[in-house]
mmCIF file of the C-alpha atoms, coordinates in Angstrom:
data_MODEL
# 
_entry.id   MODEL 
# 
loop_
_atom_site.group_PDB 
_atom_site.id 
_atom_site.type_symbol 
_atom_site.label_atom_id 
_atom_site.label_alt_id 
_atom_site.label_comp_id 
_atom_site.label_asym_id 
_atom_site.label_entity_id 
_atom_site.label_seq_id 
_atom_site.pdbx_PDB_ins_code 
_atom_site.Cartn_x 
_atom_site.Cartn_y 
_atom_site.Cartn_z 
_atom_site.occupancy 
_atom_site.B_iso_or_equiv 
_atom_site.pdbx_formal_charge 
_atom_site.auth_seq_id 
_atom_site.auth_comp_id 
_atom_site.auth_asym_id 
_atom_site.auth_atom_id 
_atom_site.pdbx_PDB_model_num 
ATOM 1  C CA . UNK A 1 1  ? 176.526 -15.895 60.750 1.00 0.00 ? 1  UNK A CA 1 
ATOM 2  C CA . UNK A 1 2  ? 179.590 -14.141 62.540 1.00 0.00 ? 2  UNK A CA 1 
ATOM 3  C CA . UNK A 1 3  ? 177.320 -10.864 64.015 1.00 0.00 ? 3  UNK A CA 1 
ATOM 4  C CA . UNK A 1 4  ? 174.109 -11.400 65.753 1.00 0.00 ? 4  UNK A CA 1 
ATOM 5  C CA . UNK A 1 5  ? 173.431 -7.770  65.210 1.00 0.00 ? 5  UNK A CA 1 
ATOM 6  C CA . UNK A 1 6  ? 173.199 -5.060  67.338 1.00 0.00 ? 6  UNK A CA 1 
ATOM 7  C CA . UNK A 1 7  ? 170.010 -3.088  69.231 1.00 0.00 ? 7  UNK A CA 1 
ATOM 8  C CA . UNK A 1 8  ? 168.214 -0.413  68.215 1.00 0.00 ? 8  UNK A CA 1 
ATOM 9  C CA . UNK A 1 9  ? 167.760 2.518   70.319 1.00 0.00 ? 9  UNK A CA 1 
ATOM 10 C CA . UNK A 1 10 ? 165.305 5.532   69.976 1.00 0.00 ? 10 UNK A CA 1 
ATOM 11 C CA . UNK A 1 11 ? 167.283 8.535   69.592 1.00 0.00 ? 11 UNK A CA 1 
ATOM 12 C CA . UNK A 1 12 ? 164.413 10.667  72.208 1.00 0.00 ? 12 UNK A CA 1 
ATOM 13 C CA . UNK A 1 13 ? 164.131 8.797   75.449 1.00 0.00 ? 13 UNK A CA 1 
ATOM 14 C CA . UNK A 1 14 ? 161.452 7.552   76.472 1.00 0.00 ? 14 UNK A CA 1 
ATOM 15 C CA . UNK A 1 15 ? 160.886 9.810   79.507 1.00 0.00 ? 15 UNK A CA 1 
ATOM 16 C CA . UNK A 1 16 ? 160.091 12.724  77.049 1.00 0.00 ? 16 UNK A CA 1 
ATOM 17 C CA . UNK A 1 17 ? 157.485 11.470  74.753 1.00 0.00 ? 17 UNK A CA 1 
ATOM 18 C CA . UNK A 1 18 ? 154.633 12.735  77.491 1.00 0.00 ? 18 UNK A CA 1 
ATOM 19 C CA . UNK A 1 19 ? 156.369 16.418  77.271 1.00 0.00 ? 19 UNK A CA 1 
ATOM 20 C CA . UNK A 1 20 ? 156.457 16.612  73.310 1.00 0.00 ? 20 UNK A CA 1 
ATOM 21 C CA . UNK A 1 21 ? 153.374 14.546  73.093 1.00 0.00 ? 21 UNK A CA 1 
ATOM 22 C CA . UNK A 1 22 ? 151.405 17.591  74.866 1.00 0.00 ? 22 UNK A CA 1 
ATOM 23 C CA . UNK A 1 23 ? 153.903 20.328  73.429 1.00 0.00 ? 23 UNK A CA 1 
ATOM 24 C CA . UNK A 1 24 ? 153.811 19.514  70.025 1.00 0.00 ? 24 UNK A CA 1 
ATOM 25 C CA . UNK A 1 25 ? 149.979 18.870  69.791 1.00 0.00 ? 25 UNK A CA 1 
ATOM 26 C CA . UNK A 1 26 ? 149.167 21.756  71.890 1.00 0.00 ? 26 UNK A CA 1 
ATOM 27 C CA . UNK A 1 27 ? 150.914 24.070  69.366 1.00 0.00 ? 27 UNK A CA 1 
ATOM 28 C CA . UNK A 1 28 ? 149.776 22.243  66.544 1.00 0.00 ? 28 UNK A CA 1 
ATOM 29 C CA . UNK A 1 29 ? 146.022 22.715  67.966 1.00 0.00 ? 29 UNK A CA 1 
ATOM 30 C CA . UNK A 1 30 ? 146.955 26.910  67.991 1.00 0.00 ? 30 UNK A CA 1 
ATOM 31 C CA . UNK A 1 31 ? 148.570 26.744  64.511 1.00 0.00 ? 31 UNK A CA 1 
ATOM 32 C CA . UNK A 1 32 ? 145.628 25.041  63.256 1.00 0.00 ? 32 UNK A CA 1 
ATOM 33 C CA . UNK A 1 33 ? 142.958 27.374  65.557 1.00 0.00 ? 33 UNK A CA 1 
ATOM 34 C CA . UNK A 1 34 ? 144.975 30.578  63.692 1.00 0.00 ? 34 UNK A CA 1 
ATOM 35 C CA . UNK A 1 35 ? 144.497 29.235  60.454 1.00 0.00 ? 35 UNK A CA 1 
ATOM 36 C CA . UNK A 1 36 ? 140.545 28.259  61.205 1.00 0.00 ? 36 UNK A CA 1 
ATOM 37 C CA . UNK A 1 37 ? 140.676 32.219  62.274 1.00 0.00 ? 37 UNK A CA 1 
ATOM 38 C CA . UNK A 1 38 ? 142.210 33.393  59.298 1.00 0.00 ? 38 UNK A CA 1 
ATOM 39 C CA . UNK A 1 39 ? 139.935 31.351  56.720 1.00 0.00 ? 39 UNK A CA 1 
ATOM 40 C CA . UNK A 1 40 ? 137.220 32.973  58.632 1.00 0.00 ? 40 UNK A CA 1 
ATOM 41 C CA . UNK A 1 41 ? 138.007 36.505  59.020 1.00 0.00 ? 41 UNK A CA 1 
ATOM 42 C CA . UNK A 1 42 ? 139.488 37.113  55.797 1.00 0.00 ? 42 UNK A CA 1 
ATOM 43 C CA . UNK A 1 43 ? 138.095 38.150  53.043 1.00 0.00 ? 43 UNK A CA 1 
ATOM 44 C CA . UNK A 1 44 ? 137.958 35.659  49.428 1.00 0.00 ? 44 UNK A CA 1 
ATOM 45 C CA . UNK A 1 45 ? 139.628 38.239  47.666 1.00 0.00 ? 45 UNK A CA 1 
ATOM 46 C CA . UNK A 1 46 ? 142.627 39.380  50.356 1.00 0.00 ? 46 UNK A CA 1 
ATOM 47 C CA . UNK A 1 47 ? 143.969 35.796  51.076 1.00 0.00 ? 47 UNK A CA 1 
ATOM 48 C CA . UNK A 1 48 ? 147.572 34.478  50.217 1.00 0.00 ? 48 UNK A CA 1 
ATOM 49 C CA . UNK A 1 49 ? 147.967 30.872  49.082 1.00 0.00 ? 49 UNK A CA 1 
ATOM 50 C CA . UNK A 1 50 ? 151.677 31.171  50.343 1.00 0.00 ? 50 UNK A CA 1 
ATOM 51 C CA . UNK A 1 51 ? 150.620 32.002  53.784 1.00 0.00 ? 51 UNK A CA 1 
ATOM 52 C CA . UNK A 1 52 ? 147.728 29.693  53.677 1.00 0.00 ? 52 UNK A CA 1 
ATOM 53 C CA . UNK A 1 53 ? 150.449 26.242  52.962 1.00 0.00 ? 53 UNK A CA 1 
ATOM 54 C CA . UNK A 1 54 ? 152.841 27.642  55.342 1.00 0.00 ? 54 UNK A CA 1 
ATOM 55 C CA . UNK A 1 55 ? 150.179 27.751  57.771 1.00 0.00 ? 55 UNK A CA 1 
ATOM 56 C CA . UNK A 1 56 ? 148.587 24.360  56.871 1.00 0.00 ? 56 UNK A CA 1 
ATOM 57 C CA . UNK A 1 57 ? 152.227 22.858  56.538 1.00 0.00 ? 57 UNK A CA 1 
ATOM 58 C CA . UNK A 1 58 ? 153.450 23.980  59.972 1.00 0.00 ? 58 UNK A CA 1 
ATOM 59 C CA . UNK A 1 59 ? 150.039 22.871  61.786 1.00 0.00 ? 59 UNK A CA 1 
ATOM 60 C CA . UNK A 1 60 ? 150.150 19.306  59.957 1.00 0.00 ? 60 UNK A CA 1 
ATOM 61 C CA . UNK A 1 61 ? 154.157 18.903  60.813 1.00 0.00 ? 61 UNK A CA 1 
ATOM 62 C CA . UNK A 1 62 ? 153.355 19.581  64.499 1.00 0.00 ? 62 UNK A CA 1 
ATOM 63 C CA . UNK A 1 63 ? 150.068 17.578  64.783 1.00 0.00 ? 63 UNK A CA 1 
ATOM 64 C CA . UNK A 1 64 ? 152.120 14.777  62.867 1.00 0.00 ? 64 UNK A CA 1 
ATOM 65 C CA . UNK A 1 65 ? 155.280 14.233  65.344 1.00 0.00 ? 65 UNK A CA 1 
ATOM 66 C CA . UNK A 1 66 ? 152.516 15.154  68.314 1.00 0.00 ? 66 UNK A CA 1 
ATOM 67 C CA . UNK A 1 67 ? 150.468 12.577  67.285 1.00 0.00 ? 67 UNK A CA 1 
ATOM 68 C CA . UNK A 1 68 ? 153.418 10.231  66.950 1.00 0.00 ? 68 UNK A CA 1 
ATOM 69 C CA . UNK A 1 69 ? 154.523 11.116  70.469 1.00 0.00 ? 69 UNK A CA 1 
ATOM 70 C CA . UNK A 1 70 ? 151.450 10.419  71.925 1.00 0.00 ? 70 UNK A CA 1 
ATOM 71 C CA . UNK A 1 71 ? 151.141 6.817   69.897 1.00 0.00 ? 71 UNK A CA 1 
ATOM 72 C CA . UNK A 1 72 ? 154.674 5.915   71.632 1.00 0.00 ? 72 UNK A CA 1 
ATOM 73 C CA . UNK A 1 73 ? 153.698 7.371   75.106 1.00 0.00 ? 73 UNK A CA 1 
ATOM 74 C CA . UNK A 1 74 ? 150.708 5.080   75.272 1.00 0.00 ? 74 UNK A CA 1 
ATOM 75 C CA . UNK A 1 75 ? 152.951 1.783   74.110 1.00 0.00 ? 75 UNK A CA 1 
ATOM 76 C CA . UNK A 1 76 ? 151.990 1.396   70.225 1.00 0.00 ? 76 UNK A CA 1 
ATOM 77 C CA . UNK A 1 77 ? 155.178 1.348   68.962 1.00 0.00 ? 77 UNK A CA 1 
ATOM 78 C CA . UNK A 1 78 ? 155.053 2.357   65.206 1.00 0.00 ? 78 UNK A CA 1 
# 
């Protein structure tokens, strides 16, 4: 074996996963707490499916990479 290899880096350092852990699941919380208001409020017969998966989509992207944030901030590297 000529190479040993070479280290892997994260390409966010690790002094910002606190900051986009909160960030991204606080907006992720308010994307899903307008879509909980929307289901709600609207009636069965005036809702969009298009804005209901963009809605859905956005919340579940930022609650995703939030949640991921906050699994590396607290030292379970996945």
């Amino acid at each position: 074996m000529a190479d040993a290899g070479t280290a892997l880096y994260s390409p966010v350092p690790e002094g910002l996963y606190p900051f986009l852990s909160i960030s991204l699941l606080t907006v992720g919380l308010m994307v899903a707490a307008y879509f909980f208001i929307y289901e709600v409020t609207t009636s069965k017969f005036s809702r969009s499916l298009v804005h209901e998966l963009l809605t859905s989509g956005v919340a579940s992207l930022f609650l995703g990479f939030g949640s991921l944030f906050l699994l590396l901030w607290t030292g379970v590297y996945v």
